[in-house]
matplotlib code that plots the C-alpha trace (Angstrom):
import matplotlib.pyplot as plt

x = [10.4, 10.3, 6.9, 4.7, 5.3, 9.3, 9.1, 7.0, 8.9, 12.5, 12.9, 10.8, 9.3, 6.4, 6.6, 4.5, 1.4, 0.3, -1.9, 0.9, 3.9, 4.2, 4.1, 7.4, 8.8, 8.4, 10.0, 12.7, 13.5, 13.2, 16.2, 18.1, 18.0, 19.2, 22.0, 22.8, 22.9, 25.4, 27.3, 28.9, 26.6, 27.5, 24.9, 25.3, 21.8, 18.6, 17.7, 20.2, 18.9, 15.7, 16.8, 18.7, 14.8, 13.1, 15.1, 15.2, 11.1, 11.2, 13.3, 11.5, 8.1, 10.0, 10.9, 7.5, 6.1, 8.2, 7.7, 3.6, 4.3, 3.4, 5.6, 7.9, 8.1, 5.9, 7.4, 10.6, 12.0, 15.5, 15.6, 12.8, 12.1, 9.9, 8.0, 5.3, 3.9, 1.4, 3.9, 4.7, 1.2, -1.5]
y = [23.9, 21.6, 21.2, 17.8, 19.4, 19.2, 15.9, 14.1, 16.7, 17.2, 14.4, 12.0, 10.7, 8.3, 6.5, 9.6, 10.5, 14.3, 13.7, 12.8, 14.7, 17.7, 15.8, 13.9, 16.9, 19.2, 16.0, 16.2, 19.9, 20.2, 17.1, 19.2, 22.1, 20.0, 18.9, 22.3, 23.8, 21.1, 20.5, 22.0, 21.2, 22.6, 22.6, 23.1, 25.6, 25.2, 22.4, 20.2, 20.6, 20.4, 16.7, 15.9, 16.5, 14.8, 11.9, 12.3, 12.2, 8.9, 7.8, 8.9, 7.3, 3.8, 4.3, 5.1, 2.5, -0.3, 1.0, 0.5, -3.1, -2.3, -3.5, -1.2, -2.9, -1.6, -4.1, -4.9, -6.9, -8.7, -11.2, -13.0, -12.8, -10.5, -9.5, -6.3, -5.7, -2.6, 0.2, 2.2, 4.0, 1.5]
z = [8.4, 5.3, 4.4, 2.5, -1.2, -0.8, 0.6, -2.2, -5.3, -4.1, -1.7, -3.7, -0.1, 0.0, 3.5, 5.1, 4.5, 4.4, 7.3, 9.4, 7.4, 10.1, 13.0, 11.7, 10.3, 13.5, 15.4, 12.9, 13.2, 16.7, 16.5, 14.3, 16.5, 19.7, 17.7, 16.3, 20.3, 20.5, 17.6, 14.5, 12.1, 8.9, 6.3, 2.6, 2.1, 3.0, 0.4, 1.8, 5.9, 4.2, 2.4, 5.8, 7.3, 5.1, 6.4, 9.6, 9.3, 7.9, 10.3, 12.9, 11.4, 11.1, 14.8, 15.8, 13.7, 15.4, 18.7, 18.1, 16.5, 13.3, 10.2, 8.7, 5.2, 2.3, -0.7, -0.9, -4.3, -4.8, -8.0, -8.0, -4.7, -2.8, 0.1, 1.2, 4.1, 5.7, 5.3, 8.5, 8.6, 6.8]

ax = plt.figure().add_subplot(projection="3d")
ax.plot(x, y, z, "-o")
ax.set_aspect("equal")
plt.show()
């Protein structure tokens, strides 16, 4: 299972905090395996299932996140406009 180091370093995550990281990331994998039972899922090593995981998580997170009512949105910037919100877990 990816772990919270590869997330922040390789992935360059920052949605999830450590706290929560393996929840996410055990949701994630056990995903991956229900669509490896099913599917041909080809995978290019382990650094890119662990990037596709890494992914997932935050997915999963945002999903979680809008489920509970809370806003997804951290900051977002286009021009000179912009907006920022709680983040998925403030």
């Amino acid at each position: 299972m990816v772990d919270y180091e590869f997330y922040v370093n390789c992935y360059l995550g920052s949605a999830i905090p450590e706290k929560t990281f393996s929840g996410v990331a055990a949701q994630a994998q056990a995903y991956l395996n229900r669509l490896k039972g099913c599917c041909r899922v080809e995978s290019s090593g382990a650094e890119a299932e662990n990037m596709a995981l890494c992914a997932m998580a935050e997915a999963i997170g945002y999903f979680d996140a809008a489920q509970n009512g809370q806003g997804g949105l951290r900051y977002a910037s286009v021009g000179t406009v912009s907006v920022s919100g709680k983040g998925i877990y403030s």
